[in-house]
C-alpha positions as CSV (number, residue, x, y, z in Angstrom):
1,X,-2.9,-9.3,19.7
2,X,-3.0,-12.9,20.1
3,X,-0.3,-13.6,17.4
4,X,2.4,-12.0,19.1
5,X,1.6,-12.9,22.3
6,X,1.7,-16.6,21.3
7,X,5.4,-15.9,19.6
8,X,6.2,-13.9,23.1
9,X,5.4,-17.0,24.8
10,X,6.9,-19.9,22.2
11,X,8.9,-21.3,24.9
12,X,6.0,-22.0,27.2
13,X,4.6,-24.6,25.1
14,X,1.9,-24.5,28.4
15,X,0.5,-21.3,27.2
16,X,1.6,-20.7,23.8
17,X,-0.5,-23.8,22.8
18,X,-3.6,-22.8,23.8
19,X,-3.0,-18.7,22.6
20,X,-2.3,-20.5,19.1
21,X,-5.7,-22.3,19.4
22,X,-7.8,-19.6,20.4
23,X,-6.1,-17.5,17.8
24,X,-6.7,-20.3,15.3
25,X,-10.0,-20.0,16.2
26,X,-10.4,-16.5,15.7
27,X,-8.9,-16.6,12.2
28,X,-11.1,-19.0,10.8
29,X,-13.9,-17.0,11.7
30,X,-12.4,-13.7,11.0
31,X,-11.2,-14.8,7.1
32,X,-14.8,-16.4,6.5
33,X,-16.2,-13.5,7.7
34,X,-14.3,-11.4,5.4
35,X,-15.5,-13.8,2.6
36,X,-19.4,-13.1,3.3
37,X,-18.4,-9.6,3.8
38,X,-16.4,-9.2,0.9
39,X,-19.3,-10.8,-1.3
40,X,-21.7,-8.8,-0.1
41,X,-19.5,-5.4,0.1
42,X,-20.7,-2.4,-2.4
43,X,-17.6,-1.5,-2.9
44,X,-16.2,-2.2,-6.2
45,X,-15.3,-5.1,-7.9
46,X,-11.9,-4.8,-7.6
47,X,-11.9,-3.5,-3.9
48,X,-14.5,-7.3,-2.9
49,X,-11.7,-9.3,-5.6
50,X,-9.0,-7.8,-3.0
51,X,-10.7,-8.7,0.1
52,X,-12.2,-12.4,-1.1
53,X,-8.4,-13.3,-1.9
54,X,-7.1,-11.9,1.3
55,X,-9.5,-13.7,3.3
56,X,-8.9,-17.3,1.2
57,X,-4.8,-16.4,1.5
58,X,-5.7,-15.7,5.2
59,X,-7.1,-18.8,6.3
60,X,-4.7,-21.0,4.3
61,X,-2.0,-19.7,5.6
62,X,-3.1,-20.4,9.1
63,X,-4.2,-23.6,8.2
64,X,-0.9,-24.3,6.8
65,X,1.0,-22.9,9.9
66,X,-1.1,-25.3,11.6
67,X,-0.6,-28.4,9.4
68,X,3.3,-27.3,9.7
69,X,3.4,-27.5,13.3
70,X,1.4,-30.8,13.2
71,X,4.1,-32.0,11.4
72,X,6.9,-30.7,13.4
73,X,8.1,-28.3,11.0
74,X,9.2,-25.6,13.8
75,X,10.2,-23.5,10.9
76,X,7.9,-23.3,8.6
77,X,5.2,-22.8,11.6
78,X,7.0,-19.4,12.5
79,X,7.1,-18.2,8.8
80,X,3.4,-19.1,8.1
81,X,2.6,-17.3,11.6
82,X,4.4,-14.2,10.9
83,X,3.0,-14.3,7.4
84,X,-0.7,-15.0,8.6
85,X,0.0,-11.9,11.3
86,X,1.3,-9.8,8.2
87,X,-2.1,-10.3,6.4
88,X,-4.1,-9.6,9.7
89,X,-2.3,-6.4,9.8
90,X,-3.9,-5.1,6.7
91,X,-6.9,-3.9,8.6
92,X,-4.6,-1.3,9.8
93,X,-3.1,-0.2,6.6
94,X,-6.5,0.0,4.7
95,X,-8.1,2.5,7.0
96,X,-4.5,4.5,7.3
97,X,-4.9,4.6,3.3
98,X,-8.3,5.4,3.3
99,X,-7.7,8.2,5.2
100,X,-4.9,9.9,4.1
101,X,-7.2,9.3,1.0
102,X,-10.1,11.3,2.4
103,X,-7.9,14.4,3.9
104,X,-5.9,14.4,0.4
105,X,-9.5,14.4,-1.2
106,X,-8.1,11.5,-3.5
107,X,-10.9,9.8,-5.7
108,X,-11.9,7.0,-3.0
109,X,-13.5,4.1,-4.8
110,X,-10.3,4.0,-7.0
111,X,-7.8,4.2,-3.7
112,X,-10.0,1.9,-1.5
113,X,-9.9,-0.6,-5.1
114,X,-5.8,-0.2,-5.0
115,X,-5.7,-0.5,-1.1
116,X,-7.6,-3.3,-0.8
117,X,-5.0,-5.3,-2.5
118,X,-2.2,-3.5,-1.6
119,X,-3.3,-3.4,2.3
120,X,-2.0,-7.2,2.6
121,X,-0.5,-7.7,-0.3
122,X,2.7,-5.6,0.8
123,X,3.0,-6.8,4.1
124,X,2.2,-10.3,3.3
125,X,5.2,-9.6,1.0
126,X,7.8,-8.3,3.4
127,X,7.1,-10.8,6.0
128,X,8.0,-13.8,3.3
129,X,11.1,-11.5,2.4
130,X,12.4,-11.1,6.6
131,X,11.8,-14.9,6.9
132,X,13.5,-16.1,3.6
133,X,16.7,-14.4,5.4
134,X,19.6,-16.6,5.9
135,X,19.9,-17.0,9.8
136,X,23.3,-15.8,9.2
137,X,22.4,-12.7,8.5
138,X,20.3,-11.6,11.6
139,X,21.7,-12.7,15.2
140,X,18.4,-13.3,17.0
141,X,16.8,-16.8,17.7
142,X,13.9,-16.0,16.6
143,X,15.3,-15.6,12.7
144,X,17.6,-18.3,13.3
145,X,14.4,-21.0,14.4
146,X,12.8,-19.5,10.9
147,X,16.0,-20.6,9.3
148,X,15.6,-23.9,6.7
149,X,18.1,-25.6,8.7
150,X,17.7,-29.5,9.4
151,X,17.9,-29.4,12.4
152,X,15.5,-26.0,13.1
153,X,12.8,-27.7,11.3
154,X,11.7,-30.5,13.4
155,X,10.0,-29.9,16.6
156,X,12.3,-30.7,19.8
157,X,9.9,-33.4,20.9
158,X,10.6,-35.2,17.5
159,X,13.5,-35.3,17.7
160,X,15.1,-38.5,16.9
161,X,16.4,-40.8,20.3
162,X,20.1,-40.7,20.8
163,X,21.6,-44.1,19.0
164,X,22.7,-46.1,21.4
165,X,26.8,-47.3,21.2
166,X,27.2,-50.4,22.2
């Protein structure tokens, strides 16, 4: 929830700041709970591989969002956002899977081993795919900010001062 609330509110650096921290926040704690969890899980090996490496590629990618907007890389921010929101979304997809897996009476330790990789995995993957876009291709600002223009990846308060003429 707080992910696209922050990209609801980009503009407002006022509150989108503070969203981004608090959400920050929750990741980090979120993807290293999903480590202990994951190490601790008796599921199967397979199914804990799936969730360690979703919970490392979690909290890199947020740190790198983070290190990106440091930087006042605008850009690469939003596509390490949308791609950290991708892999939050897998909660959602695993217990869809699991389910259809239970009413379809599906072998589950072998589905929930599958789903545990694919549950991120695959959105992780489409994410990178609708950001890698040319800007071109897509009218909206948002895809356009995403874009690898010069110009879209600095942040506006970096921006270089006008050169005088004199």
């Amino acid at each position: 929830m707080l992910i696209p609330l922050a990209l609801l509110l980009r503009r407002r650096t006022s509150l989108h700041r503070p969203i981004g921290r608090f959400a920050f926040c929750c990741i980090v704690v979120g993807a290293l709970s999903a480590l202990a969890v994951a190490l601790a899980s008796e599921a199967t090996a397979v199914a804990r591989a799936g969730l360690f490496v979703q919970g490392v590629t979690w909290l890199a990618l947020a740190v790198a969002a983070v290190h990106a907007i440091r930087s006042g890389n605008v850009a690469s921010h939003a596509r390490r956002m949308i791609a950290v929101a991708a892999i939050a979304s897998a909660a959602i997809w695993l217990r869809l899977v699991t389910s259809a897996a239970t009413v379809l009476m599906l072998p589950f330790d072998e589905v929930y081993g599958i789903a545990a990789w694919m549950c991120w995995i695959v959105p992780l993957a489409i994410a990178l795919a609708w950001t890698k876009r040319p800007a071109a291709a897509n009218k909206t600002e948002f895809t356009a900010a995403c874009s690898t223009a010069p110009s879209a990846s600095r942040a506006p308060w970096r921006r270089a001062a006008p050169v005088s003429r004199g």
